[in-house]
Backbone bond lengths (Angstrom), bond angles and torsions (degrees), N, CA, C in turn:
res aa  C-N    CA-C-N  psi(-1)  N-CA   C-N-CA  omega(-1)  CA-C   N-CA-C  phi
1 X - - - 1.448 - - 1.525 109.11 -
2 X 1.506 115.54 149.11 1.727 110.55 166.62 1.541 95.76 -150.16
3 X 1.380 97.48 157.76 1.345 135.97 -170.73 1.643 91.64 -80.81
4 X 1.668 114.73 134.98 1.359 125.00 -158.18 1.697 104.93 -106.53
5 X 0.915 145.69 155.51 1.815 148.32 153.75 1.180 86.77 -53.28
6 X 1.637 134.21 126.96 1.516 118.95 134.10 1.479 132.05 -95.13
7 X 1.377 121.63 137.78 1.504 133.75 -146.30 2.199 89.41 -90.50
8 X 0.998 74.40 128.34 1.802 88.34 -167.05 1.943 96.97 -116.23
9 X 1.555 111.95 148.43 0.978 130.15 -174.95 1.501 123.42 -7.84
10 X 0.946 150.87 124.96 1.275 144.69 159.87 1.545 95.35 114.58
11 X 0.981 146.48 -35.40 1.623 154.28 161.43 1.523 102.23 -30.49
12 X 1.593 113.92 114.32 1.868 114.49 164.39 1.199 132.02 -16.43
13 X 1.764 88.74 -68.58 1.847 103.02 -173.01 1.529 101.83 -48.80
14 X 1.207 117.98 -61.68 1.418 111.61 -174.23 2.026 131.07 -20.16
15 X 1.330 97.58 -53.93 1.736 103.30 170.21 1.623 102.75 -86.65
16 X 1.311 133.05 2.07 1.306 123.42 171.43 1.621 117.03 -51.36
17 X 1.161 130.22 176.25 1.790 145.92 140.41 1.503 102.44 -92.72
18 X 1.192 92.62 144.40 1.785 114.47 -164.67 1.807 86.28 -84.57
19 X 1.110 113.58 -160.00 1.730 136.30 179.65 1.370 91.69 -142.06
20 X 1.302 107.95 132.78 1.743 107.02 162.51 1.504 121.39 -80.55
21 X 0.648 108.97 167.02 1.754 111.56 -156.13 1.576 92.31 -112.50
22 X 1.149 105.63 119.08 1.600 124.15 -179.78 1.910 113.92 -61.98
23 X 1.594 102.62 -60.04 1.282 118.30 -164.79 1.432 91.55 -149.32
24 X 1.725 99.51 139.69 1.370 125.06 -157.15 1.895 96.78 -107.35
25 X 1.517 95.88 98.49 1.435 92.19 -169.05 1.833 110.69 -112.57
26 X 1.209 101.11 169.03 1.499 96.18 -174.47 1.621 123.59 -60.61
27 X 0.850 122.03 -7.00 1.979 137.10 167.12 1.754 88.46 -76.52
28 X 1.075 108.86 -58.00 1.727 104.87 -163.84 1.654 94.57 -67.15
29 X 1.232 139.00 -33.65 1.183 117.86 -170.59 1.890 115.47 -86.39
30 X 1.527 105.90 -8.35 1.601 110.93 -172.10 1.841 81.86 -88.03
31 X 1.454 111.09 -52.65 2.223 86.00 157.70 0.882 144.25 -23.98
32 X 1.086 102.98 -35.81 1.487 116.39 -163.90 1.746 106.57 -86.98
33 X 1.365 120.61 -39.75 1.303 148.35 -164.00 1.405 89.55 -99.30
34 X 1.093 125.89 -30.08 1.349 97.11 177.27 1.544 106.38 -90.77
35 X 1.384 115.44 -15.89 1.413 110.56 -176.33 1.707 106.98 -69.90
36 X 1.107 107.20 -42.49 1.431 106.83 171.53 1.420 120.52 -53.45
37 X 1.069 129.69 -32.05 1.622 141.04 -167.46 1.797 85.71 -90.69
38 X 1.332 117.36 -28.89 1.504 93.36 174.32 1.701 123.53 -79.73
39 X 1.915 93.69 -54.37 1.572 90.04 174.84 1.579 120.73 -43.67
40 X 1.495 124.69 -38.01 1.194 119.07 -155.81 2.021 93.24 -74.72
41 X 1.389 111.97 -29.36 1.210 99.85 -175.40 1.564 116.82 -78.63
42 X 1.293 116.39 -20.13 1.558 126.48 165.14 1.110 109.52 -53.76
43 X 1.306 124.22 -46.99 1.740 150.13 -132.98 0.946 145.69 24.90
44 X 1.592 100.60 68.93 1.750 142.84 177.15 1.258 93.11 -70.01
45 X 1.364 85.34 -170.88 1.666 116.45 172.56 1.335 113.96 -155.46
46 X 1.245 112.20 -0.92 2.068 128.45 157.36 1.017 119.18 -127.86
47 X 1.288 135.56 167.45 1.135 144.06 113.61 1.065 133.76 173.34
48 X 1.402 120.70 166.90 1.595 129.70 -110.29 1.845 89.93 -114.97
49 X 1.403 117.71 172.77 1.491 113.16 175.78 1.365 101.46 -77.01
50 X 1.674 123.28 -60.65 1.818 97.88 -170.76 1.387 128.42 -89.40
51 X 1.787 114.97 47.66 1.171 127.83 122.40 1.230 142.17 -46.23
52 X 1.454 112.48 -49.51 1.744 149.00 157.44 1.357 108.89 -74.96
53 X 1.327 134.27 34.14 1.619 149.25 -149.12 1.472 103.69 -1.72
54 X 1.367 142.28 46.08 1.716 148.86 163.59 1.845 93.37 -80.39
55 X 1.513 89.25 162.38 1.278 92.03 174.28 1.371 116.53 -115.02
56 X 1.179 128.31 12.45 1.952 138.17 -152.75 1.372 101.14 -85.00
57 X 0.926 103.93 159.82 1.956 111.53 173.46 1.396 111.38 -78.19
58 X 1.322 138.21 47.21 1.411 145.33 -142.66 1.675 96.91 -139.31
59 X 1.370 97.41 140.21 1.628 104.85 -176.11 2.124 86.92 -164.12
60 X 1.488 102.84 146.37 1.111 146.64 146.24 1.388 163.29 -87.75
61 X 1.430 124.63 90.39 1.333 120.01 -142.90 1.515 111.39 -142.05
62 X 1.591 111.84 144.34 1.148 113.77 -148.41 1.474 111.47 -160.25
63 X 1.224 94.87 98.59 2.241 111.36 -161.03 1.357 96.43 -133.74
64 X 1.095 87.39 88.46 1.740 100.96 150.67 1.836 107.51 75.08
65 X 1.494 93.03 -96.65 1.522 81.47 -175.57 2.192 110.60 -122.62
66 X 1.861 95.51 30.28 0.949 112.96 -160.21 1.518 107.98 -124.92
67 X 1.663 114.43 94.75 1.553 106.31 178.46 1.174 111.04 -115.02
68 X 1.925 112.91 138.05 1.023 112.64 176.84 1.637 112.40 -129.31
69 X 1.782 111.26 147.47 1.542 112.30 167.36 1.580 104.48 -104.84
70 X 1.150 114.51 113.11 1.682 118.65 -168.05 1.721 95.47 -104.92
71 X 1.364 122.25 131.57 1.384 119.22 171.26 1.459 92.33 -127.55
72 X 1.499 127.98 145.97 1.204 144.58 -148.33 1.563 126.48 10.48
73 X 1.478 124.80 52.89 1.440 132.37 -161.64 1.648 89.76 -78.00
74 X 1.744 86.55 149.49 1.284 110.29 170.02 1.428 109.30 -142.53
75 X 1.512 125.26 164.80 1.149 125.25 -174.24 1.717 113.73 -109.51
76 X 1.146 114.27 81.66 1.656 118.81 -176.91 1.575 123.49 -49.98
77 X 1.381 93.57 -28.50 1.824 91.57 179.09 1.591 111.49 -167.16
78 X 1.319 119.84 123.17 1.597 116.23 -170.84 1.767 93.43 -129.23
79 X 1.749 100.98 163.93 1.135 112.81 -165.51 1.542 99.22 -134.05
80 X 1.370 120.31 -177.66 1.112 124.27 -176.89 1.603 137.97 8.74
81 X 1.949 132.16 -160.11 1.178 93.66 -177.46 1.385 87.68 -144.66
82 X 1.182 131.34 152.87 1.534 144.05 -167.88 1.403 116.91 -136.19
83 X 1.640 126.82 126.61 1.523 122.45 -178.46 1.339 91.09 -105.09
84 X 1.334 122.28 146.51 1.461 154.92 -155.27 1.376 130.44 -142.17
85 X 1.377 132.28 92.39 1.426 112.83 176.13 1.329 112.48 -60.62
86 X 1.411 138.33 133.45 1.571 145.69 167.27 1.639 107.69 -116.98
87 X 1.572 91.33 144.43 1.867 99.52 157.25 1.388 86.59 -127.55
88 X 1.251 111.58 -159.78 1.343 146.15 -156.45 1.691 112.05 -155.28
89 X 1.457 119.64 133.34 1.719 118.06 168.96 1.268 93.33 -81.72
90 X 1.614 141.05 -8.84 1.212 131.26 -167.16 2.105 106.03 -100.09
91 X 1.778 107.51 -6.01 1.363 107.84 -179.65 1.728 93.45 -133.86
92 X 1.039 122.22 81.53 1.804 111.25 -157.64 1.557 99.10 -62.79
93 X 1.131 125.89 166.93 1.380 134.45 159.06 1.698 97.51 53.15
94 X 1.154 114.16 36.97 1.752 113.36 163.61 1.455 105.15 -120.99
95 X 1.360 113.97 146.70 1.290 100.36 175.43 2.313 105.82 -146.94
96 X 1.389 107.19 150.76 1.510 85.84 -176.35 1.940 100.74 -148.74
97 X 0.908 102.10 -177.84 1.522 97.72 -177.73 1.474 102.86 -96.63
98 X 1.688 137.28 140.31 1.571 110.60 163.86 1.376 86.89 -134.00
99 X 1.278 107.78 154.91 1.692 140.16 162.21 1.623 96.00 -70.66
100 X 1.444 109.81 123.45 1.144 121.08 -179.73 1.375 118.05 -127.44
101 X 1.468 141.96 -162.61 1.316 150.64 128.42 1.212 110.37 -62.32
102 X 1.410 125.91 140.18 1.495 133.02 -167.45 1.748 87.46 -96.46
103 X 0.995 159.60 -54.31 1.334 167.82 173.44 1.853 116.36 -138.28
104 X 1.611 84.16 126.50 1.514 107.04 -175.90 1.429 111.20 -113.53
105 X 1.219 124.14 135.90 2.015 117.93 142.82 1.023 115.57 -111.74
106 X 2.085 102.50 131.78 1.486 131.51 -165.84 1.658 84.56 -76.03
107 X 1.123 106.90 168.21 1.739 120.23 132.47 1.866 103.66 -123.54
108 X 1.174 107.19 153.10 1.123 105.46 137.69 1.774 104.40 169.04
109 X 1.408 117.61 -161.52 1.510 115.78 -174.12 1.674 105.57 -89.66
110 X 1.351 106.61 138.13 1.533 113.74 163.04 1.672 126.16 -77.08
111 X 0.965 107.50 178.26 1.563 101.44 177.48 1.913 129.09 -67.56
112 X 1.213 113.93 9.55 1.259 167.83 137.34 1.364 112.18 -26.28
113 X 1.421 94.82 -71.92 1.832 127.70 -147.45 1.507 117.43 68.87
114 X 1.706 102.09 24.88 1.536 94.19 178.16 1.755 91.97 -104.18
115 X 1.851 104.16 153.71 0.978 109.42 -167.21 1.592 104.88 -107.40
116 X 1.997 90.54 128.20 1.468 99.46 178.14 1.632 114.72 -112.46
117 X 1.313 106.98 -143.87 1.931 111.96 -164.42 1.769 96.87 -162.56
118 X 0.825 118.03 129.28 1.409 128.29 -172.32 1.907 89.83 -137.95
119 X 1.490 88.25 145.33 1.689 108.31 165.84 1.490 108.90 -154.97
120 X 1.244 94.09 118.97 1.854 122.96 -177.79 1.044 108.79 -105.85
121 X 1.481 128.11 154.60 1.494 128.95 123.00 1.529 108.32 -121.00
122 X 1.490 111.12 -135.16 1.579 111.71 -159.83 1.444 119.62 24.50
123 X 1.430 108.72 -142.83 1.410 119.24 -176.79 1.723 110.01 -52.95
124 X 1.165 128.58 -63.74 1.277 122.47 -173.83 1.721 111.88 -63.19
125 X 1.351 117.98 -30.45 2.004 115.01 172.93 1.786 88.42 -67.21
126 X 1.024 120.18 -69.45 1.850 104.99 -171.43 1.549 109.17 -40.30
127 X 1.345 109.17 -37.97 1.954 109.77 -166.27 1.276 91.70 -72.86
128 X 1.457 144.36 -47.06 1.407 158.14 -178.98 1.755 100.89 -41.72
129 X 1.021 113.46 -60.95 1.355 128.66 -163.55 1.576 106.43 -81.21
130 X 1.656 127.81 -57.45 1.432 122.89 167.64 1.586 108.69 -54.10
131 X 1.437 138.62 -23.72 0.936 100.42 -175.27 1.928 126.52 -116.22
132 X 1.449 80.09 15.51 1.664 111.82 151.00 1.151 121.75 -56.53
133 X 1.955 97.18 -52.25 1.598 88.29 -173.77 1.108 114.28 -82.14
134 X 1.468 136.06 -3.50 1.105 127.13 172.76 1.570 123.46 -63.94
135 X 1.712 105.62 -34.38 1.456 111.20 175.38 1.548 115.24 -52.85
136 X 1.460 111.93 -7.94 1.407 107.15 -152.67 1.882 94.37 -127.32
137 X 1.285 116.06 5.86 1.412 128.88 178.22 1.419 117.49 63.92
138 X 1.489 122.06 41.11 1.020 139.25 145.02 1.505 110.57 -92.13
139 X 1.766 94.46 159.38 1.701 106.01 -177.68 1.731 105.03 -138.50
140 X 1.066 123.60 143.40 1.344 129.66 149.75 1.517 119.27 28.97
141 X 1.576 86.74 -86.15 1.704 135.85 174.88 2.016 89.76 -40.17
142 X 1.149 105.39 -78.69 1.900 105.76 -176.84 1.770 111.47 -34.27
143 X 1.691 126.26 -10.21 1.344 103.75 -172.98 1.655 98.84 -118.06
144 X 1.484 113.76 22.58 1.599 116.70 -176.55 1.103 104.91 -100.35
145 X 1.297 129.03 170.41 1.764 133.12 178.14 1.026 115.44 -90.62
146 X 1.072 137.69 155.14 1.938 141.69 -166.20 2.045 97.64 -46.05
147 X 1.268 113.46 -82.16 1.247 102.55 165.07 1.677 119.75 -22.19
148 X 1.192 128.62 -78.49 1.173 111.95 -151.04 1.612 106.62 -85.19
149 X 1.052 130.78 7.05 1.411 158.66 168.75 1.853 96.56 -58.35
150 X 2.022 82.69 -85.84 1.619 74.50 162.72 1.477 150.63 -55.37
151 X 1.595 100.37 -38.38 1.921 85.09 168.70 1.969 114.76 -61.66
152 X 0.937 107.61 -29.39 1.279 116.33 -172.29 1.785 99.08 -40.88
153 X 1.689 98.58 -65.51 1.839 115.83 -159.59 1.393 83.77 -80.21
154 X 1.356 147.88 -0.43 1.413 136.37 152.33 1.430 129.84 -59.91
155 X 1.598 104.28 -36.64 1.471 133.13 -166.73 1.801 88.89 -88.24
156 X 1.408 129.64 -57.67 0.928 129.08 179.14 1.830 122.46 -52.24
157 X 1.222 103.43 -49.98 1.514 101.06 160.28 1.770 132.79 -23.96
158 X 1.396 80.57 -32.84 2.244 101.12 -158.93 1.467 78.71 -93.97
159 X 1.580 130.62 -23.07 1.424 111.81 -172.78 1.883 117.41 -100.78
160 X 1.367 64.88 -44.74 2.177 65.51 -178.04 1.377 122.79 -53.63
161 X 0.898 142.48 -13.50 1.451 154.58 129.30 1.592 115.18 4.65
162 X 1.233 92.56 -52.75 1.472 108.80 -170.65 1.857 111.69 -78.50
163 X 1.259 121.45 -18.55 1.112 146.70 170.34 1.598 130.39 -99.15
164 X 1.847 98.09 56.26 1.744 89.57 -179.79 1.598 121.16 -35.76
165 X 1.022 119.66 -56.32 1.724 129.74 -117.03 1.728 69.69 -117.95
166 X 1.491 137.88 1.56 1.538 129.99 158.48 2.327 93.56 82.14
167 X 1.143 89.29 19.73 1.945 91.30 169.09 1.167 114.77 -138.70
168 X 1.488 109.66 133.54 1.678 100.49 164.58 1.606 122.99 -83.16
169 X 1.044 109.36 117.98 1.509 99.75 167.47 1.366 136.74 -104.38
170 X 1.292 130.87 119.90 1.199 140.22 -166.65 1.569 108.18 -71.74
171 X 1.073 103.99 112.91 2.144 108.70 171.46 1.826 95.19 -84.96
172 X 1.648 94.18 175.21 1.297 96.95 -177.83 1.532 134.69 -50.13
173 X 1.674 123.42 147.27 1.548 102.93 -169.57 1.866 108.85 75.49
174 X 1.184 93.23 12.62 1.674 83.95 176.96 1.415 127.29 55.96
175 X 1.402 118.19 24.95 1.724 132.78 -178.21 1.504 88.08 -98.28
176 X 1.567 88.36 138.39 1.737 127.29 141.30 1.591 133.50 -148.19
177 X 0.892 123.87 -139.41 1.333 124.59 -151.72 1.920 107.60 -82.10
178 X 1.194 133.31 110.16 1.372 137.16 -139.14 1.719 98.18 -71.58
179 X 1.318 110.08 124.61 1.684 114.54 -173.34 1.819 112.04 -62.60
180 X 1.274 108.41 140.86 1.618 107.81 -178.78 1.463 116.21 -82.61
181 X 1.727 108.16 -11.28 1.713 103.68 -169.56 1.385 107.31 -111.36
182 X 1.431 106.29 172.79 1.309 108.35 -158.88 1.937 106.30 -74.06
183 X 1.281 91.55 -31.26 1.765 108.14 -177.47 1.665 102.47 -44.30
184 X 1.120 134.92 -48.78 1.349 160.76 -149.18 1.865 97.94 -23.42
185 X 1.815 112.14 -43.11 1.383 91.45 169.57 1.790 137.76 -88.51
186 X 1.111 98.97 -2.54 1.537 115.86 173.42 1.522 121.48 -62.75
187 X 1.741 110.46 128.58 1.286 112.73 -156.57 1.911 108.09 -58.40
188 X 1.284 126.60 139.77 1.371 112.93 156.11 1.419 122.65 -89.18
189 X 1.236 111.13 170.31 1.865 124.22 158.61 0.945 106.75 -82.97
């Protein structure tokens, strides 16, 4: 397994569309494993392939006592509506409120390639849903209102700094560059 660069705000791939992934092959699953060995060292609880700048319809998720390898997930049917504080491993130390689905069911293929159906709410239906939209090059930031949009890319300003080359990279022990906001221990997506 290895610990991945993650591609932070302003990075292409990020607003890209993923490719769906045809056949779930053993390269796509050491992705997958390695994506996990990254979020947990970030200390997420998602995340998506062009975080790790890949382009696949592939996302990673990890609530509590619930892990999933999702390759082309979609959301077939959501219910009610839930406000949420969110960050992002892709905006570190940002954080914003979004209007969400209170409970969703994914479909999509497992690490397998057999195709399952998951239904969340709380923390893991929001992680379900942010890291959907990432397959589809949406962020966080896209479901806030012009105001809070802007304080958001205000807060981000004071951070990206820390990220020439637009990646975080983890040195040994999972250290990098020491966060300026107070949020800094709260899990991300």
């Amino acid at each position: 397994m290895a610990v991945l660069p993650i591609t932070v705000l302003g990075a292409p791939i990020l607003r890209e569309e993923t490719v769906p992934v045809a056949v779930v092959t053993d390269e796509l699953r050491q992705l997958a494993s390695d994506m996990f060995e990254t979020m947990q060292v970030a200390d997420g609880v998602g995340l998506a392939a062009p975080q790790v700048g890949r382009r696949e319809r592939l996302c990673v998720v990890e609530v509590e006592a619930t892990r999933l390898t999702l390759f082309n997930p979609e959301i077939v049917a959501r219910a009610g509506r839930i406000k949420w504080e969110e960050g992002c491993l892709s905006i570190p130390n940002t954080f914003g409120t979004v209007d969400r689905s209170e409970e969703v069911t994914v479909r999509a293929m497992n690490e397998h390639g057999e195709t399952i159906e998951v239904t969340a709410d709380g923390l893991l239906g929001v992680c379900l849903q942010h890291e959907i939209d990432h397959l589809h090059g949406k962020l966080f930031i896209d479901h806030l209102s012009f105001l809070k949009r802007r304080s958001v890319l205000a807060a981000w300003e004071k951070e990206k700094g820390r990220y020439p080359k637009l990646l975080r990279v983890f040195g040994p022990g999972g250290t990098e560059p020491e966060p300026t906001t107070e949020h800094a221990a709260e899990p991300r997506i």
